[in-house]
MIMAR-705363 format. One record per residue (C-alpha): x negated, y, z; residue in three letters. Coordinates in nm, 3 decimals, always signed. Example, Ala and Ser with C-alpha at 12.3 -4.5 7.8 and 13.67 -1.06 7.14 Angstrom:
PT,c1,c2,c3,aa
PT,-1.230,-0.450,+0.780,ALA
PT,-1.367,-0.106,+0.714,SER
This chain:
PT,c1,c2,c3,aa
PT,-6.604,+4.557,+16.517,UNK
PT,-6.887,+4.335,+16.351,UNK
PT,-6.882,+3.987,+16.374,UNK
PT,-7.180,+3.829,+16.362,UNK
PT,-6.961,+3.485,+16.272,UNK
PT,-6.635,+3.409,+16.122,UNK
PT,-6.453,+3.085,+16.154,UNK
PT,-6.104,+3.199,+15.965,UNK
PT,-6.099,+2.863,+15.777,UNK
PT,-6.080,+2.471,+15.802,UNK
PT,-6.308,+2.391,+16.046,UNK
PT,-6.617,+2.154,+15.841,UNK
PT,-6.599,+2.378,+15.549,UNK
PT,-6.787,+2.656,+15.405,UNK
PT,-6.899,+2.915,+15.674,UNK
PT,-6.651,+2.721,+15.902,UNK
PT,-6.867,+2.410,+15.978,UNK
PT,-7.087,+2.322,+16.201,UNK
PT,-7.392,+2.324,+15.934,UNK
PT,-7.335,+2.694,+15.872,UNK
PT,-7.247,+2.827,+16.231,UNK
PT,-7.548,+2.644,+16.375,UNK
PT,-7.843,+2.803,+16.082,UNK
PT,-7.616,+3.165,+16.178,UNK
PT,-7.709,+3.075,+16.542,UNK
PT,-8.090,+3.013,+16.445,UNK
PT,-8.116,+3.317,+16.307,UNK
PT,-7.959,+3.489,+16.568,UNK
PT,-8.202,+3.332,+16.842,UNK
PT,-8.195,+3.543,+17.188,UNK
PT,-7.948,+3.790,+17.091,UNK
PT,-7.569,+3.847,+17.192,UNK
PT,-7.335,+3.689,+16.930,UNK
PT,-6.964,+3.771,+16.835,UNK
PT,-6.760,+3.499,+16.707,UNK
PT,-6.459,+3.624,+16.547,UNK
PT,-6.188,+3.237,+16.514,UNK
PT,-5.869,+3.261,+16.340,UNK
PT,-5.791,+2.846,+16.181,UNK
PT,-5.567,+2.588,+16.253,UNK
PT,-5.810,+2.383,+16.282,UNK
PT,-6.034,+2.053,+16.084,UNK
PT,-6.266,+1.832,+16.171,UNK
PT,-6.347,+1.726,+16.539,UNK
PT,-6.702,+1.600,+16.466,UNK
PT,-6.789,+1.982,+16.336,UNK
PT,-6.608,+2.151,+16.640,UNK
PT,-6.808,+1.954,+16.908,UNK
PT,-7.134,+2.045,+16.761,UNK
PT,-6.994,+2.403,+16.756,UNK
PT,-6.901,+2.421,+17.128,UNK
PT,-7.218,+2.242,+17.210,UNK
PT,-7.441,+2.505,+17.005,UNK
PT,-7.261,+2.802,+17.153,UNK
PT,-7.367,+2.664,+17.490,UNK
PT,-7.725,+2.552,+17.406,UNK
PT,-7.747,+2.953,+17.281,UNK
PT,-7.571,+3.086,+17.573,UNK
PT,-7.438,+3.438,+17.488,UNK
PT,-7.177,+3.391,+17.287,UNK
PT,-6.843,+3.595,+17.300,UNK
PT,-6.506,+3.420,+17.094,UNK
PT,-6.255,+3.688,+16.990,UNK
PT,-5.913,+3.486,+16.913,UNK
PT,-5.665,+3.631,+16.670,UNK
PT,-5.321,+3.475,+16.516,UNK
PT,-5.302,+3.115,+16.533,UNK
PT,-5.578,+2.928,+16.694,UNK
PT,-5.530,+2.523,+16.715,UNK
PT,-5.687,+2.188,+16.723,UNK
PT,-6.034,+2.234,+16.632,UNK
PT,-6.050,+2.567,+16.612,UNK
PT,-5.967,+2.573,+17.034,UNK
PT,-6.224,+2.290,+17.119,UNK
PT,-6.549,+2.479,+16.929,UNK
PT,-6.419,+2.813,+17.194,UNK
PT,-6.489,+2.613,+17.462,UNK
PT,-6.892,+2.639,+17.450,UNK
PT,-6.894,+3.027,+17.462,UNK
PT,-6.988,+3.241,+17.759,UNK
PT,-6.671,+3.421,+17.697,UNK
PT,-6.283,+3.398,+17.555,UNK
PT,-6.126,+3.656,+17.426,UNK
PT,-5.753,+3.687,+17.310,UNK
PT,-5.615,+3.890,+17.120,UNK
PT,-5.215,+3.990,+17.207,UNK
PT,-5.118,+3.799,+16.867,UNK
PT,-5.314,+3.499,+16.970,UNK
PT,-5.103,+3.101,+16.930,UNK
PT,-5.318,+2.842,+17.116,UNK
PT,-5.274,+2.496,+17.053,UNK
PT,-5.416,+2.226,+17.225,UNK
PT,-5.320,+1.883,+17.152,UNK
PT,-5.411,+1.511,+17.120,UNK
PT,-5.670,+1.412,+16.807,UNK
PT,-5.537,+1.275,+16.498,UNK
PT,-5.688,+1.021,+16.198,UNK
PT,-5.509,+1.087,+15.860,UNK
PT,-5.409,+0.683,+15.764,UNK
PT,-5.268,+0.549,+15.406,UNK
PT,-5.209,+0.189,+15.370,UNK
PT,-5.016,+0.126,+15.044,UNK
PT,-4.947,-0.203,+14.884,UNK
PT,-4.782,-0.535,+14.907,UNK
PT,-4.923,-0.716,+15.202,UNK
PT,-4.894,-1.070,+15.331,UNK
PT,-4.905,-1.206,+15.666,UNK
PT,-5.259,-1.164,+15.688,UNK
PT,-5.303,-0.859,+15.498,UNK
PT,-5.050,-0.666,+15.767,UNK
PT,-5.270,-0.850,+16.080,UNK
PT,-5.572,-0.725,+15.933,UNK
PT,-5.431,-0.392,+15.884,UNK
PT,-5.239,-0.372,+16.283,UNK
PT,-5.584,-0.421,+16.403,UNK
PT,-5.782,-0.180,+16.196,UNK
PT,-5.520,+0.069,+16.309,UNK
PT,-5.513,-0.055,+16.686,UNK
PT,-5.892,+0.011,+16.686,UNK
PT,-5.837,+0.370,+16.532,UNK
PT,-5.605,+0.400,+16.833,UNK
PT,-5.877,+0.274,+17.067,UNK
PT,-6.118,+0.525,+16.946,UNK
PT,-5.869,+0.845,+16.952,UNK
PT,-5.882,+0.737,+17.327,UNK
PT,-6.204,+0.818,+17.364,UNK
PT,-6.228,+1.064,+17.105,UNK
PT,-5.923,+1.299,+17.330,UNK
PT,-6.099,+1.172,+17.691,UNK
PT,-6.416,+1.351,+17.543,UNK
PT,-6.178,+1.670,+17.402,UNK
PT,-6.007,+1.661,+17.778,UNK
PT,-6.316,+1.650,+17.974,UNK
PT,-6.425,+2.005,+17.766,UNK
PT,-6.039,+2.143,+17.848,UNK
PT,-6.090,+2.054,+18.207,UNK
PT,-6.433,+2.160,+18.246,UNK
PT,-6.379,+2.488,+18.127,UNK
PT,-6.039,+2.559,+18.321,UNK
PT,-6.146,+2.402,+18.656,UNK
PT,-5.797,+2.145,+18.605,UNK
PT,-5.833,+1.799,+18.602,UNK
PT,-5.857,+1.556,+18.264,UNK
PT,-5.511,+1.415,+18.317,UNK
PT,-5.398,+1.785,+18.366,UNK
PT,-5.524,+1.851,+18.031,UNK
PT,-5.437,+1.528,+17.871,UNK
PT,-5.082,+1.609,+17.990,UNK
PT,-5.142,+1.950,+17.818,UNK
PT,-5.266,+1.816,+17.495,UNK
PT,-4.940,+1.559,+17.491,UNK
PT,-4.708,+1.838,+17.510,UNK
PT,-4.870,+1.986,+17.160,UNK
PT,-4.697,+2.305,+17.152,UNK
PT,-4.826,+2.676,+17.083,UNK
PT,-4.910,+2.857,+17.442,UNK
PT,-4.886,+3.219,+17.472,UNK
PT,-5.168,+3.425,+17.611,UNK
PT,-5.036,+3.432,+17.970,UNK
PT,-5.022,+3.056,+17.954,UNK
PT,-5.355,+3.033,+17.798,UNK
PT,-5.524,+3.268,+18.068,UNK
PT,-5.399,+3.042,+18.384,UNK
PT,-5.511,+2.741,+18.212,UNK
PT,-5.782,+2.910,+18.265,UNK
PT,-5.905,+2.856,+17.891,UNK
PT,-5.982,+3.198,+17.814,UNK
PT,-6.109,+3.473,+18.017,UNK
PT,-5.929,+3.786,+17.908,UNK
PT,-5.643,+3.956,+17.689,UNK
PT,-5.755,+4.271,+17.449,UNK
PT,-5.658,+4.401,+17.141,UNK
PT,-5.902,+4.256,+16.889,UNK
PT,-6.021,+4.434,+16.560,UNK
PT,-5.959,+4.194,+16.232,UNK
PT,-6.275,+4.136,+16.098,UNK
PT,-6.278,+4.200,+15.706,UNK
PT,-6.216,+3.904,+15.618,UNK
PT,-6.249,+3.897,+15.248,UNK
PT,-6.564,+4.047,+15.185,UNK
PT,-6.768,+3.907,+15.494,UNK
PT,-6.659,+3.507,+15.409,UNK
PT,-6.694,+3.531,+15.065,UNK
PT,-7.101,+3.662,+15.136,UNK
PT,-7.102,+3.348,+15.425,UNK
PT,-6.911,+3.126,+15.181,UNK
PT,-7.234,+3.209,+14.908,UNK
PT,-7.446,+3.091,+15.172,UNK
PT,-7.301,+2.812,+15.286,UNK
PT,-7.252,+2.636,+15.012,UNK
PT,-7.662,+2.717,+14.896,UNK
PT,-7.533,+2.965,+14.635,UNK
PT,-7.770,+3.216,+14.492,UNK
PT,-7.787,+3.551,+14.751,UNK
PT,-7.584,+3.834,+14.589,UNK
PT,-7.888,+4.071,+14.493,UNK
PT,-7.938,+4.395,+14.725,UNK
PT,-7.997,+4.767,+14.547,UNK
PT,-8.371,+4.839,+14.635,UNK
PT,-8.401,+5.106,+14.445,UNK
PT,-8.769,+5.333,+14.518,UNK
PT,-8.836,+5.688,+14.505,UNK
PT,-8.979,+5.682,+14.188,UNK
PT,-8.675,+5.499,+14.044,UNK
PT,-8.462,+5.708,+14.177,UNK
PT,-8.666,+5.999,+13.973,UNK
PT,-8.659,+5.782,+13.669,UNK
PT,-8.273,+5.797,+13.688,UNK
PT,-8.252,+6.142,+13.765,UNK
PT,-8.436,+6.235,+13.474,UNK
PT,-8.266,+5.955,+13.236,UNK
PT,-7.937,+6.114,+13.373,UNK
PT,-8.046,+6.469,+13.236,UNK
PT,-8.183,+6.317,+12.945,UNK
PT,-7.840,+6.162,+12.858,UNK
PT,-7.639,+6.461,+12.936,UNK
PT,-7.841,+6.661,+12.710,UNK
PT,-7.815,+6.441,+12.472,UNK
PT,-7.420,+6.473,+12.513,UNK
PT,-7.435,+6.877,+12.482,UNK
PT,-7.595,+6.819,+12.143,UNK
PT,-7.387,+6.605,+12.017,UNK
PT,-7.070,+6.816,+12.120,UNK
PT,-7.241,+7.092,+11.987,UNK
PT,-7.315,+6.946,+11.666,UNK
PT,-6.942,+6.788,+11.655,UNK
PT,-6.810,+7.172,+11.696,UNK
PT,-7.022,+7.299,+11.393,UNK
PT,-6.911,+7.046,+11.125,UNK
PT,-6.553,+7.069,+11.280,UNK
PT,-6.576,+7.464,+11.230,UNK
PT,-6.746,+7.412,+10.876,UNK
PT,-6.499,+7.187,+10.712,UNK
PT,-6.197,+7.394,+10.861,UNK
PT,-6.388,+7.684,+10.652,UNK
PT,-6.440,+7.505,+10.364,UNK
PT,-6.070,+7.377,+10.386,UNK
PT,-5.950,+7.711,+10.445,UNK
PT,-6.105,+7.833,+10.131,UNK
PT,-5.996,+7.542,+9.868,UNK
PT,-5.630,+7.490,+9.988,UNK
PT,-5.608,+7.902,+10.083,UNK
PT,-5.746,+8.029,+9.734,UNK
PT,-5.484,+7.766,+9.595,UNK
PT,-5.191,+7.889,+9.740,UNK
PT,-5.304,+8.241,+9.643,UNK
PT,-5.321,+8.128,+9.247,UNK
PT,-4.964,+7.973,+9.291,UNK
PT,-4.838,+8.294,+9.443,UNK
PT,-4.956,+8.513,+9.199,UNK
PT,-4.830,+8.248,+8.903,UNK
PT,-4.480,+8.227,+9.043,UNK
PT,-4.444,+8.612,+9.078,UNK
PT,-4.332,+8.723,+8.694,UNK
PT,-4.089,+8.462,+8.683,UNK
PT,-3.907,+8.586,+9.038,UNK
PT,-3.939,+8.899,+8.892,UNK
PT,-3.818,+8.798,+8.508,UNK
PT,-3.511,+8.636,+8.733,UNK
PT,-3.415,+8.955,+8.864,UNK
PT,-3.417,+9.190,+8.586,UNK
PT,-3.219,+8.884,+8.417,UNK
């Protein structure tokens, strides 16, 4: 099968973000498009402009495969229609903020830093309400249903996927090849220059034909060529080194014969 987009990576990079996916939409304006989504996952921001451009564009088809979490789940949830592969993991859970603090803190220092982390906490409220609401509102359960779901944060099997009601069937899904189609969207994405395309005319290909013959007879001659100085100096050896061992043959003959009348 051809996929008209891959997501097989961390969600806000390369051909996996939201940039990329939403110029692939553009140019796909008013036709049927096949989203092939294989990634653990990435950024949040990137996955809710995903979902929201597969529903602004409207036919859109997801085809699961392997592990499927976090991100990767929510940008699904936009498409007309969810397909899972038999090998499919889904993951749903609750959003996350990767936090550092480091260093030697005094008593203000550690109140400063409790609140900046209580408001991070504040926000992933809202931020999993929002994530909860697009669960729900795709499987007809409520957003405490899927909050509940999302808490639990472990890997659901197809079955438990399909009465969630988060996908809409089970099939047997054909990999997309992988390596050749995201390193071409990977060029793009990143505004690399476009791998240049054969065009190659008529004439050209007349040109070559002819260069071809050119070259090959220019091979013949030079094989043939090769064979007559090969055959000449074998000649010319034959002749010096045979007429040689003649003349040594003849020279050694009186004494052989002075040996055996001796």
């Amino acid at each position: 099968m051809n996929y008209d987009i891959i997501i097989d990576q961390q969600i806000g990079w390369g051909a996996s973000s939201a940039n990329y996916v939403l110029e692939r939409l553009r140019e796909l304006k008013g036709q049927p498009v096949r989203v092939y989504v294989s990634s653990f996952g990435g950024a949040v921001a990137d996955a809710f402009r995903i979902q929201q451009a597969f529903r602004e564009h409207g036919d859109v088809t997801c085809y699961l495969v392997s592990f499927v979490a976090s991100a990767a789940t929510l940008l699904t949830l936009g498409a007309k229609r969810i397909i899972l592969d038999p090998s499919c993991l889904y993951l749903a859970h609750k959003c996350s903020y990767y936090i550092v603090e480091l260093g030697q803190m005094n008593e203000d220092e550690l109140r400063e830093a409790i609140a900046r982390l209580a408001k991070n906490a504040d926000d992933l409220v809202t931020i999993d309400k929002v994530a909860a609401n697009l669960y729900a509102a795709r499987s007809g359960k409520t957003e405490e249903e899927m909050v509940a779901v999302m808490k639990e944060a472990r890997w659901l099997s197809c079955d438990e996927v399909l009465r969630l009601g988060l996908a809409d069937e089970v099939q047997t899904i054909v990999s997309a090849d992988s390596q050749i189609a995201q390193a071409l969207a990977n060029i793009s994405a990143l505004g690399l220059p476009a791998i240049p395309k054969a065009d190659v005319s008529e004439e050209d290909a007349e040109e070559d034909d002819a260069d071809a013959a050119d070259e090959a007879e220019e091979e013949e001659a030079k094989d043939t060529f090769n064979l007559g100085v090969s055959e000449m100096l074998h000649s010319l050896f034959s002749k010096t080194f045979g007429s040689k061992k003649k003349k040594e043959d003849t020279n050694q003959n009186p004494q052989d014969n002075m040996k055996e009348d001796t």
